[in-house]
Legacy VTK file of the C-alpha trace (Angstrom):
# vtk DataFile Version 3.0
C-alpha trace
ASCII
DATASET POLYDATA
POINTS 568 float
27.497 -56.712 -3.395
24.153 -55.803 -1.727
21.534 -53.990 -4.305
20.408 -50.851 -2.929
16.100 -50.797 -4.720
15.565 -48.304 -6.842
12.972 -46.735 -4.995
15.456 -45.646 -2.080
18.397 -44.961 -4.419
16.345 -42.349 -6.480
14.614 -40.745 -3.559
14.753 -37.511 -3.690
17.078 -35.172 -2.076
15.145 -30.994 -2.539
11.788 -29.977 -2.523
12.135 -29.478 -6.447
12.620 -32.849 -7.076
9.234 -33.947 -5.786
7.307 -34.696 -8.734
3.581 -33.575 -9.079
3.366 -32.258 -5.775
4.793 -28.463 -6.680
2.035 -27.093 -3.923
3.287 -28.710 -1.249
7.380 -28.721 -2.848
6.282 -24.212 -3.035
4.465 -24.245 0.558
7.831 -25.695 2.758
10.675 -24.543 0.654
8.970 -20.726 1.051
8.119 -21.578 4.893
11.971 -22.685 5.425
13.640 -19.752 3.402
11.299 -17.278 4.882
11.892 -18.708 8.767
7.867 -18.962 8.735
8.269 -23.102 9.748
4.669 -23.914 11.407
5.536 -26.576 14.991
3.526 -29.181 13.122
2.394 -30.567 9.673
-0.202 -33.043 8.800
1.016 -34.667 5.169
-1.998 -36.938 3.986
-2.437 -38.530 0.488
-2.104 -42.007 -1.240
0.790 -44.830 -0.839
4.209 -43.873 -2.592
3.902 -40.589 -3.151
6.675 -38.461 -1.105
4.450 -37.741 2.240
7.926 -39.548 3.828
10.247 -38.052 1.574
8.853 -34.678 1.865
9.164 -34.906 5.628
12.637 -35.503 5.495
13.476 -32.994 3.041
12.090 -30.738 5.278
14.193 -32.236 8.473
17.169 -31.751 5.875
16.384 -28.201 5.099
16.195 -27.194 8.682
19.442 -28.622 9.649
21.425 -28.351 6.618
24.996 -27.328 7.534
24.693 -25.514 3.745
21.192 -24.285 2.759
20.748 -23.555 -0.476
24.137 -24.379 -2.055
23.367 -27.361 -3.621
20.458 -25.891 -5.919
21.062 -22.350 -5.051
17.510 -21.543 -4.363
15.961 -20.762 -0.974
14.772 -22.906 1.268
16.330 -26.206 -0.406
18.769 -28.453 1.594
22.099 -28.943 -0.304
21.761 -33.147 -0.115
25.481 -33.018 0.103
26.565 -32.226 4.185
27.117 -35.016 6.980
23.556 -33.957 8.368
21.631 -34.035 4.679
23.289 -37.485 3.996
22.286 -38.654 7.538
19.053 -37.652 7.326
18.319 -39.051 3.940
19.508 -42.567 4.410
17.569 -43.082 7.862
20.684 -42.993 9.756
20.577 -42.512 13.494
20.389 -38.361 14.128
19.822 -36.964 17.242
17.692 -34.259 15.775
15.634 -36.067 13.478
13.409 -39.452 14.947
11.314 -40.931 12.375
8.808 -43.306 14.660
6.466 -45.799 13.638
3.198 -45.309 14.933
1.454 -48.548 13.818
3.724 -49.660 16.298
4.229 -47.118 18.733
0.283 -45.788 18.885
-0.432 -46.148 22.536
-0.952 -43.427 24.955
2.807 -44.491 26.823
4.392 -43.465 23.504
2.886 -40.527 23.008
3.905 -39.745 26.799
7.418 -40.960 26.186
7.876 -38.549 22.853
6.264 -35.685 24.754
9.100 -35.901 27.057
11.805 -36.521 24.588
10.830 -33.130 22.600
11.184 -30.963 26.000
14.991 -31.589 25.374
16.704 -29.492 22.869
18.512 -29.920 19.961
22.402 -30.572 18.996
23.033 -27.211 18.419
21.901 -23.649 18.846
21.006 -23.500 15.058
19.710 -26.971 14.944
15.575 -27.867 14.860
14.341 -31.119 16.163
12.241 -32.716 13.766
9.502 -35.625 14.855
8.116 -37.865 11.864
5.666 -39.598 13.140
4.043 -42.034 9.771
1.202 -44.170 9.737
-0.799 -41.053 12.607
-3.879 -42.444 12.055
-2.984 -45.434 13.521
-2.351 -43.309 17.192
-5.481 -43.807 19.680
-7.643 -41.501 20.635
-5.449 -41.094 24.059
-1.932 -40.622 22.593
-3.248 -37.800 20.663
-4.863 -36.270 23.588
-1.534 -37.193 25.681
-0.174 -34.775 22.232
-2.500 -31.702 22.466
-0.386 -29.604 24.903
2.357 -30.039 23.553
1.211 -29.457 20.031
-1.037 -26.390 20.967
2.428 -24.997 23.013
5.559 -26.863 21.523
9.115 -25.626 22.909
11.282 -23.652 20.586
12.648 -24.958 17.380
10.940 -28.357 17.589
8.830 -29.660 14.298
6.503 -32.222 14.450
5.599 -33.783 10.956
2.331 -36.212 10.474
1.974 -38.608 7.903
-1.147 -40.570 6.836
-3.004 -42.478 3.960
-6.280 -41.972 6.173
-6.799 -38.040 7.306
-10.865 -38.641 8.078
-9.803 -41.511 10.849
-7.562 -38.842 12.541
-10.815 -36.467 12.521
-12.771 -39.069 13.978
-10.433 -39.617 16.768
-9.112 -36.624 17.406
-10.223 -33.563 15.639
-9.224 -31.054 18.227
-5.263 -31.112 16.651
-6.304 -30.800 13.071
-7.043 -27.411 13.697
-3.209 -27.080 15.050
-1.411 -28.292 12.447
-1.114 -27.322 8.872
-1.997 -29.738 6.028
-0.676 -30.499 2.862
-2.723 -33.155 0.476
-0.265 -35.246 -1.997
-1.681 -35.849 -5.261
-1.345 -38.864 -6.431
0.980 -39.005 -9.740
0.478 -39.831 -13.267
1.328 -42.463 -15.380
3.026 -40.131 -18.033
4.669 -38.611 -15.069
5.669 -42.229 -13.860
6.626 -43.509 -17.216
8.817 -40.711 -17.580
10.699 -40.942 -14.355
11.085 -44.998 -14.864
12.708 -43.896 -18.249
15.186 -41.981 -16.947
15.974 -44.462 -14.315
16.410 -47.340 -16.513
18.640 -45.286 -18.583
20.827 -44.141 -15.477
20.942 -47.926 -14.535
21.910 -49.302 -18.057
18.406 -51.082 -18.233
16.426 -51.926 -21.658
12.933 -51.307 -21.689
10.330 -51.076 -23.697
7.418 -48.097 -24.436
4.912 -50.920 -23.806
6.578 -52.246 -20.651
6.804 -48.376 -19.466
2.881 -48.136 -19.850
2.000 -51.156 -18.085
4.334 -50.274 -15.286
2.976 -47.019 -15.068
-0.749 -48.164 -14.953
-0.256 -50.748 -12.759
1.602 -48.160 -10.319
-1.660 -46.640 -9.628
-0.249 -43.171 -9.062
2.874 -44.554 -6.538
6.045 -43.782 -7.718
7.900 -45.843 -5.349
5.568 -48.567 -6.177
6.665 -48.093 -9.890
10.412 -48.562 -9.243
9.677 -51.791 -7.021
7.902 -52.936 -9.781
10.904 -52.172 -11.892
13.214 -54.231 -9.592
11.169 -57.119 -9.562
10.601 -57.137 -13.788
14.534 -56.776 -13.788
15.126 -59.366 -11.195
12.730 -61.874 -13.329
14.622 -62.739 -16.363
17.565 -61.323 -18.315
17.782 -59.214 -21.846
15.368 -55.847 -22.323
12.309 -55.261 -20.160
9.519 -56.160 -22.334
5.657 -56.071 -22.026
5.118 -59.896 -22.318
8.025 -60.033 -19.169
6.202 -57.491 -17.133
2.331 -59.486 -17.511
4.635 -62.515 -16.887
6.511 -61.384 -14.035
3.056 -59.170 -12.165
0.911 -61.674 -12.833
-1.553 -59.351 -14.916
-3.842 -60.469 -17.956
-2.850 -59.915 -21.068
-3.924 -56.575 -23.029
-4.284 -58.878 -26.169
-7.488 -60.652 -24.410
-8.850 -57.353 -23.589
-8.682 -56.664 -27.334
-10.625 -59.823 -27.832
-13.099 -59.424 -25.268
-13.710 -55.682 -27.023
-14.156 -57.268 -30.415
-16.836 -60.010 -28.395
-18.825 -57.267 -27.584
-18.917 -55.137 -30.590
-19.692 -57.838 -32.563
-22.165 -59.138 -30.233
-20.557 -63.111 -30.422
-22.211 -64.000 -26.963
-21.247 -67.632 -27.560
-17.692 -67.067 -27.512
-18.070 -65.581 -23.650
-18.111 -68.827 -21.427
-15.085 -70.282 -23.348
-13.152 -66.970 -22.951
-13.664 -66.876 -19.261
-12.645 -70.972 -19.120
-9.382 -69.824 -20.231
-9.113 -66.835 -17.884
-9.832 -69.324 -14.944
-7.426 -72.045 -16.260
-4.888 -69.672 -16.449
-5.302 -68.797 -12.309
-6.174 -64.872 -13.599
-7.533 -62.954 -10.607
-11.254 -62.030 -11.936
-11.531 -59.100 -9.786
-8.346 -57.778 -11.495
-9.511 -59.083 -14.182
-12.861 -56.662 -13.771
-10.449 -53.984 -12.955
-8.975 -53.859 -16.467
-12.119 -54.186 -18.086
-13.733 -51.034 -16.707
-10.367 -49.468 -17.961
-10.591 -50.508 -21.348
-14.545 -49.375 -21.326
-13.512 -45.882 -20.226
-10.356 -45.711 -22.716
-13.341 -46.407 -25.776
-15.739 -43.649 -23.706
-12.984 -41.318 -24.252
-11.752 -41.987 -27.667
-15.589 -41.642 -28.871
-15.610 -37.767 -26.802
-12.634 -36.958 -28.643
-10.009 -37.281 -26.011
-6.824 -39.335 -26.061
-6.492 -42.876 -23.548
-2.978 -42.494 -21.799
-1.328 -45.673 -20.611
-2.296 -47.887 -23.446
0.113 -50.482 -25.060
0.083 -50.438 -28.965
-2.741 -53.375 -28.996
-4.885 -52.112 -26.775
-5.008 -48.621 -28.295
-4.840 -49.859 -31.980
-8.120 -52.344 -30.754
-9.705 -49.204 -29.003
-9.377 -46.732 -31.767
-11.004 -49.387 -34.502
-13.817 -50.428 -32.351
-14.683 -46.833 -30.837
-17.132 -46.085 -34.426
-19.051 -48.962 -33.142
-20.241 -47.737 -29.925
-21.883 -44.527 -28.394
-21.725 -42.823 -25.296
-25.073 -44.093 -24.131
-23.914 -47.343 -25.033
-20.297 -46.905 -23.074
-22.171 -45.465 -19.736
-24.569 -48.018 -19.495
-22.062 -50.945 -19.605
-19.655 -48.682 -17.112
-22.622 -48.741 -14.562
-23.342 -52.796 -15.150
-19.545 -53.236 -13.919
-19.828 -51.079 -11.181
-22.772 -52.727 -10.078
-21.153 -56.314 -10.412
-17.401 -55.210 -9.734
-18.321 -55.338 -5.568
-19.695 -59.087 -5.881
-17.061 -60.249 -8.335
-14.373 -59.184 -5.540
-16.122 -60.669 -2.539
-18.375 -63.429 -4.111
-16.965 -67.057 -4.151
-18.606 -67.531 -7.029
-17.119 -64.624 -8.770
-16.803 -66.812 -11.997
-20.583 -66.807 -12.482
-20.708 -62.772 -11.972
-18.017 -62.519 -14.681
-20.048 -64.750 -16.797
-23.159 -62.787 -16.503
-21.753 -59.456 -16.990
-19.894 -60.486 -19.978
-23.055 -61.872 -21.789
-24.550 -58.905 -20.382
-22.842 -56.561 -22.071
-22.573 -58.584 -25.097
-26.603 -58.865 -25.409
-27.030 -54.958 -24.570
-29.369 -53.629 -27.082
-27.495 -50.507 -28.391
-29.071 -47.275 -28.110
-30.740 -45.622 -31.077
-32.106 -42.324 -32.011
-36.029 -42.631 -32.164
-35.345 -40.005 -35.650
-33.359 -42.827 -36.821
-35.648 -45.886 -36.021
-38.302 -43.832 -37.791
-36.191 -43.032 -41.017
-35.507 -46.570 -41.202
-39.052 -46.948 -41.856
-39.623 -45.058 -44.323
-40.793 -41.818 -42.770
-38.504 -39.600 -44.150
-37.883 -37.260 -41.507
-36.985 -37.384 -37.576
-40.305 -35.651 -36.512
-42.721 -38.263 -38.980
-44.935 -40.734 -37.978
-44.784 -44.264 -38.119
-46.615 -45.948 -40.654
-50.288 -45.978 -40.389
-49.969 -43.810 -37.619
-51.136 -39.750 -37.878
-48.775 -37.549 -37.255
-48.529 -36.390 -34.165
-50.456 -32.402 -32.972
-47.147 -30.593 -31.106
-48.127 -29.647 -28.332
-49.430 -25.534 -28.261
-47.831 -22.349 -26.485
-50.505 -20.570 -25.950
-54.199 -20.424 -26.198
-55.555 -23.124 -28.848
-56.429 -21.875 -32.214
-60.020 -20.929 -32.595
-62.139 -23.623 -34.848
-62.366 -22.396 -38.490
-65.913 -20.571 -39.548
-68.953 -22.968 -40.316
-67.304 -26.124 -38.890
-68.562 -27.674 -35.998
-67.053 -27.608 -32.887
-64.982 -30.173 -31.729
-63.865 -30.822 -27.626
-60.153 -30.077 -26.623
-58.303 -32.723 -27.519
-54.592 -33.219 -25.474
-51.684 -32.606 -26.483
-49.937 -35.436 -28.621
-53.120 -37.029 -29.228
-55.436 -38.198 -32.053
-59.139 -37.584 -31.680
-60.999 -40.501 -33.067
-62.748 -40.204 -36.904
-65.837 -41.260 -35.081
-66.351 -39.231 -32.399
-65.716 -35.740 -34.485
-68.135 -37.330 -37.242
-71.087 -37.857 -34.373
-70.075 -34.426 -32.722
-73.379 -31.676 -32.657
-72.772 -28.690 -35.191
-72.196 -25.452 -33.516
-72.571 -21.850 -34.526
-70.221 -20.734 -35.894
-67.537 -18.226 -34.141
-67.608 -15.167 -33.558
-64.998 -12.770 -35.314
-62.078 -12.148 -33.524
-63.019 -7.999 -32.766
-65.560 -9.180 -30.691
-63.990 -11.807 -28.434
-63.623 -10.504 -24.719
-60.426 -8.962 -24.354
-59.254 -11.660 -22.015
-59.815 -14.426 -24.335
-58.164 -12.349 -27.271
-55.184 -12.021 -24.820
-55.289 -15.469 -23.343
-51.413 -16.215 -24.729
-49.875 -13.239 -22.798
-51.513 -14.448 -19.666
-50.723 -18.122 -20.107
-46.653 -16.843 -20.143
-47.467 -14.477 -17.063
-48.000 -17.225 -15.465
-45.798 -19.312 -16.614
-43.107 -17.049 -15.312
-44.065 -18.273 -11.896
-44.921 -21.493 -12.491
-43.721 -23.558 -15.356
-46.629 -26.814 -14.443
-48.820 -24.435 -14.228
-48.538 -22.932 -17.389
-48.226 -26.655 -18.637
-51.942 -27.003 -16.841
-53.218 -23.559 -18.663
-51.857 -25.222 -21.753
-54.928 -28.125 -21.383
-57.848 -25.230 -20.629
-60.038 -23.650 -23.186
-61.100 -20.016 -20.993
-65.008 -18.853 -21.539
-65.769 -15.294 -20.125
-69.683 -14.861 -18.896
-69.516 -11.531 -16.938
-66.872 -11.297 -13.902
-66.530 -15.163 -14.221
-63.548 -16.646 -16.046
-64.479 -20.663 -16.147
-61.710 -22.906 -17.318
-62.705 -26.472 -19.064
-59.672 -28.619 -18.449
-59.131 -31.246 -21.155
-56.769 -33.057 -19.110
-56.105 -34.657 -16.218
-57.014 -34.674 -12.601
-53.375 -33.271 -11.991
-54.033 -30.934 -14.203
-57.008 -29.923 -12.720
-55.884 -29.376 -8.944
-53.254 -27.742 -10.027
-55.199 -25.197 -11.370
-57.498 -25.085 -8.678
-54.504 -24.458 -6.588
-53.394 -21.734 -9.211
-56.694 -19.400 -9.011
-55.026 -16.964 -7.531
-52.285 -16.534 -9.740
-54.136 -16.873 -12.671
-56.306 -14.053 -11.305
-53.567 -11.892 -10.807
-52.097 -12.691 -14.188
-55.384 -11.356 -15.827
-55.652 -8.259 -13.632
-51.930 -7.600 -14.770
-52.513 -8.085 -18.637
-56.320 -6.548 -18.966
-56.645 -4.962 -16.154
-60.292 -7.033 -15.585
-61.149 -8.152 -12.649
-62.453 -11.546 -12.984
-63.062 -14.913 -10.200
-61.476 -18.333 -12.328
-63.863 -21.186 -11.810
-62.077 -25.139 -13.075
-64.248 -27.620 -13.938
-63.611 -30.514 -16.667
-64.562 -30.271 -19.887
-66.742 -32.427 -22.141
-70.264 -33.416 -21.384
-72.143 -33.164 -17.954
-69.334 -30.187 -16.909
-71.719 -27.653 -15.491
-70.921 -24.201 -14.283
-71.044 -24.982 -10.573
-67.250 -25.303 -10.194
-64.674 -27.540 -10.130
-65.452 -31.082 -8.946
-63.969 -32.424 -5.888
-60.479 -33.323 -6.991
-59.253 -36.850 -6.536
-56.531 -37.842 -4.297
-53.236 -38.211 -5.977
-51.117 -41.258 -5.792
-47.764 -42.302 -6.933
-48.964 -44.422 -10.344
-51.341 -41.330 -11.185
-48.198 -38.908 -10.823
-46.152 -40.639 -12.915
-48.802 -41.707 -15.974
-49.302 -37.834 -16.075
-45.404 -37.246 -16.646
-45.096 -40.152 -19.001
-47.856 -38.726 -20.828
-46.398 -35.227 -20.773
-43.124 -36.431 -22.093
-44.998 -37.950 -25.089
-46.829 -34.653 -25.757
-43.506 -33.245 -25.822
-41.894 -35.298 -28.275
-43.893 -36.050 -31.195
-41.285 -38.785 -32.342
-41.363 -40.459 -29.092
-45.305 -40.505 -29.032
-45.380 -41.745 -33.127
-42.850 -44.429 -32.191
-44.510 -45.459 -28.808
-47.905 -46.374 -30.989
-46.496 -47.798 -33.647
-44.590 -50.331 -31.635
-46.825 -50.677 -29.154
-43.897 -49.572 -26.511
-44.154 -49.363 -23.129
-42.933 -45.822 -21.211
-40.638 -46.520 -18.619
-38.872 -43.967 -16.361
LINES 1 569
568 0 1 2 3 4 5 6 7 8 9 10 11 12 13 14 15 16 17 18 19 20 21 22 23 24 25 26 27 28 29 30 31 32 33 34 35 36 37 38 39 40 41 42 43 44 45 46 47 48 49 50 51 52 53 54 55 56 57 58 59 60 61 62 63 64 65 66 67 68 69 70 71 72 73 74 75 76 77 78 79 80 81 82 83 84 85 86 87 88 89 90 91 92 93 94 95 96 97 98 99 100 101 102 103 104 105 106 107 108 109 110 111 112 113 114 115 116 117 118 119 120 121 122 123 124 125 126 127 128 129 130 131 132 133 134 135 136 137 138 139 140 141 142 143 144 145 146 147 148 149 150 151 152 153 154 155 156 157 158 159 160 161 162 163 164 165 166 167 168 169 170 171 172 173 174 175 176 177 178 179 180 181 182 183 184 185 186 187 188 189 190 191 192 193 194 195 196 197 198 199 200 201 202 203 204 205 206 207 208 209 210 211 212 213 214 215 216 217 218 219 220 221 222 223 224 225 226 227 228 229 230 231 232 233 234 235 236 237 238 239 240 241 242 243 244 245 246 247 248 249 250 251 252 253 254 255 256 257 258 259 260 261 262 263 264 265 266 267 268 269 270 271 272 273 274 275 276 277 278 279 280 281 282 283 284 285 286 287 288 289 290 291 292 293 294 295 296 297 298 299 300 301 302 303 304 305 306 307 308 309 310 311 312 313 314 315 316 317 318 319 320 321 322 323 324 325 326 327 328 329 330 331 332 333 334 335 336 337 338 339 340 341 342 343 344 345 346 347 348 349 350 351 352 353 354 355 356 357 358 359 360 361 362 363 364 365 366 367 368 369 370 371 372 373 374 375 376 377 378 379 380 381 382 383 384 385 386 387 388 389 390 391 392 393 394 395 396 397 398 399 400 401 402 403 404 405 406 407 408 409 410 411 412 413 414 415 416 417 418 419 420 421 422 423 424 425 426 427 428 429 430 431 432 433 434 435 436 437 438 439 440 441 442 443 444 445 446 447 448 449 450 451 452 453 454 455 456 457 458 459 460 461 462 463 464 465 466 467 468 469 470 471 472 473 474 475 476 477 478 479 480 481 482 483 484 485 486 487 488 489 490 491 492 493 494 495 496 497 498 499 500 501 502 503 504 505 506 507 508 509 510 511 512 513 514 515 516 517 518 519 520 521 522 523 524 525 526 527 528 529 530 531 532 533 534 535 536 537 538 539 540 541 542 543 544 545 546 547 548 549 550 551 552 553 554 555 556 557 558 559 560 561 562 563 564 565 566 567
């Protein structure tokens, strides 16, 4: 007796039955019950999942010698009448022509189904219904050979597009995408898929496993119909119940047991035992880029147990494997190996040497330093809190809001020192004494007020309220002369800034005053700011490295007590 696959037998029959595609199962059923049927559809989405089943559901619904009776809602075919059976099976109809177009793309075809739509249908309540799968295969002059007719079709006649590959119909031919309507398929997933399978293997008497469900299911990749030929061909392999060893057996795929292995390599770090693995992968005639495949699966199943979520499509080894290694791992750690295999995955499938890429990504990932936090690293050493210093090493100024506090009475002035920085012993023992400061009542105003102008501006500018930060302001008459402490980025940008820093002043004290930049330290005279230097790429980015350290006093402790090396 000839064995009809499971993927045709279980097709399904109404809109309803279309699973994880309700949009498109709500958008044709309501166009058919309300007579609102557009001349032509465009169904796009992956492999296997109902773009050619949907079609002829629709074909069914339109010619249905009993709408509605089977399911009793509007719009469905009944799936039981001459014409619904017909249509379903791929039978000869003389309403309904389902043509290949991989086959039947050139412009004579196109010319030749123009003509054979002019005719009308069967019957006065009959549509004629054109399924044309595998569009994007037409050429450019079939489709324009389509245009009139799809821009003016004759009366009662439905055209219905299927493709895996919308963007190479816009490419050819994107004057009739704007003449059709679309629908996108989703593609479906694997608890959606391992359900269905269930119920199929218990409609056909068939013993299977949870485990052999989820592999099925993963390996389906979101095709339903690839799922139930996947079925058929575990079934087909051996007799008894449909286990999870039968299905790696009978598909060829690695087992989840070495993935467990390969995830206890890496967490504990046992780089030795990565060349030997891969020996036996080769031996065993695994397909590495699969292989590669599975292992970016497994990374993202740990990603997601450690933010809390729950891996779906996991046999009881993997997940068991997964859920005691997660601890052992952090995000940082997780994204950083995810972006090595993307980086290899490309060479691994088209290299011939994709053994050695396998080889180097493994030891890659199992030599990965893990990330730390720098609080911890410091802890470790005995500072005793996240924003310490390492040992022998000051801690760190934070860098200021606002205007730097004035030096203390009777002790000598010292020059601005950066932020995050630590002026030497020797240079503030050898620095002149000063007189001491005035008291604060009779400080110019704009001085006294210099942290409500600093956040004026930084209201416009954020770098140039970082900038401000580095200047120490001295008032002599109608001139407000900034001594920048840092560097020469600092200093154009203020010398860009005058004018906003003017305004800002006018708008806090209402003084009028003309901002003159100049560097601080010895030699600055009061003639203005120095010609500034050009700026180049290196320059640009030592000033944000050194920001970023002024920002972070545990990054700037740990970065001189290890001697480390700022890298973007």
């Amino acid at each position: 007796m000839t064995h009809t696959a499971l993927a045709r037998k279980y097709r399904p029959k109404r809109f309803a039955d279309l699973l994880a595609q309700e949009h498109v199962a709500a958008g044709l059923a309501g166009a058919v019950a309300r007579n609102r049927v557009a001349h032509a559809y465009l169904l796009t989405g992956p492999r296997g999942v109902g773009k050619t089943t949907a079609a002829r559901i629709l074909a069914m619904a339109l010619n249905c010698e009993r709408p509605g009776a089977g399911s009793g809602v509007g719009g469905e075919p009944c799936g039981e009448c001459e014409s619904c059976r017909r249509i379903w099976s791929g039978a000869a109809n003389l309403d309904v022509v389902e043509i290949d177009a991989a086959s039947n793309r050139g412009v004579d075809d196109a010319r030749e189904l123009r003509e054979r739509a002019m005719y009308a249908a069967s019957g006065p309540e009959r549509s004629k219904v054109y399924i044309i799968d595998e569009a994007h295969m037409l050429t450019r002059e079939a489709w324009n050979a389509l245009l009139k007719i799809l821009e003016e079709p004759p009366p009662r006649v439905v055209f219905v597009f299927a493709t895996t590959e919308p963007h190479k119909i816009a490419n050819t031919a994107a004057p009739v995408l704007s003449r059709m309507q679309r629908f996108d398929f989703r593609r479906i997933g694997p608890g959606t898929i391992a359900g269905r399978v269930r119920e199929v293997a218990r409609q056909e008497s068939i013993q299977i496993e949870e485990d052999a469900l989820a592999l099925i299911a993963r390996v389906a990749l979101g095709g339903m119909r690839d799922a139930l030929s996947l079925v058929d061909q575990v079934v087909a392999f051996g007799d008894g119940p449909v286990t999870a060893a039968r299905v790696r057996e009978a598909l060829g795929l690695i087992g989840d047991e070495l993935y467990a292995e390969l995830l206890d390599l890496v967490a504990e770090r046992r780089s030795a035992e990565v060349l030997p693995l891969v020996e036996r992968l080769v031996e065993a005639g695994a397909d590495l880029a699969e292989f590669a495949g599975g292992l970016g699966e497994v990374l993202r199943a740990v990603l997601q147990q450690i933010l809390g979520g729950e891996p779906e499509g996991l046999t009881d080894v993997l997940r068991s494997c997964v859920v005691r290694r997660a601890p052992g791992f952090s995000a940082g750690d997780l994204l950083r190996m995810l972006k090595l295999l993307a980086e290899t995955e490309e060479s691994i499938r088209r290299s011939p040497h994709a053994r050695l890429h396998v080889e180097t990504l493994l030891l890659q990932l199992t030599l990965l330093d893990r990330t730390v936090e720098l609080s911890e690293v410091l802890r470790a050493l005995g500072t005793g809190s996240a924003g310490g210093s390492a040992p022998g090493v000051p801690a760190p100024t934070p860098p200021p809001r606002g205007l730097p506090s004035p030096p203390a009475p009777h002790r000598p002035a010292e020059p601005p020192v950066a932020a995050g920085a630590v002026p030497p012993a020797s240079a503030a023992a050898a620095a002149p004494a000063a007189p001491p400061a005035p008291p604060a009542a009779s400080e110019p105003e704009v001085v006294r007020r210099w942290g409500e102008i600093v956040e004026v501006v930084g209201q416009q500018s954020r770098l140039l309220r970082e900038a401000l930060v580095q200047a120490t302001p001295l008032v002599d008459g109608e001139t407000l002369a900034l001594d920048v402490s840092g560097s020469e980025v600092d200093l154009q940008g203020l010398e860009n800034g005058r004018k906003a820093i003017e305004t800002a002043v006018r708008s806090v004290t209402g003084a009028s005053v003309r901002v003159v930049v100049r560097p601080a330290g010895p030699g600055a005279g009061a003639a203005g700011a120095p010609e500034p230097r050009r700026l180049n790429r290196d320059l640009e980015r030592e000033e944000r490295l050194r920001r970023y350290r002024a920002k972070d006093p545990a990054l700037d402790a740990a970065a001189d007590a290890f001697d480390l090396e700022l890298l973007e």
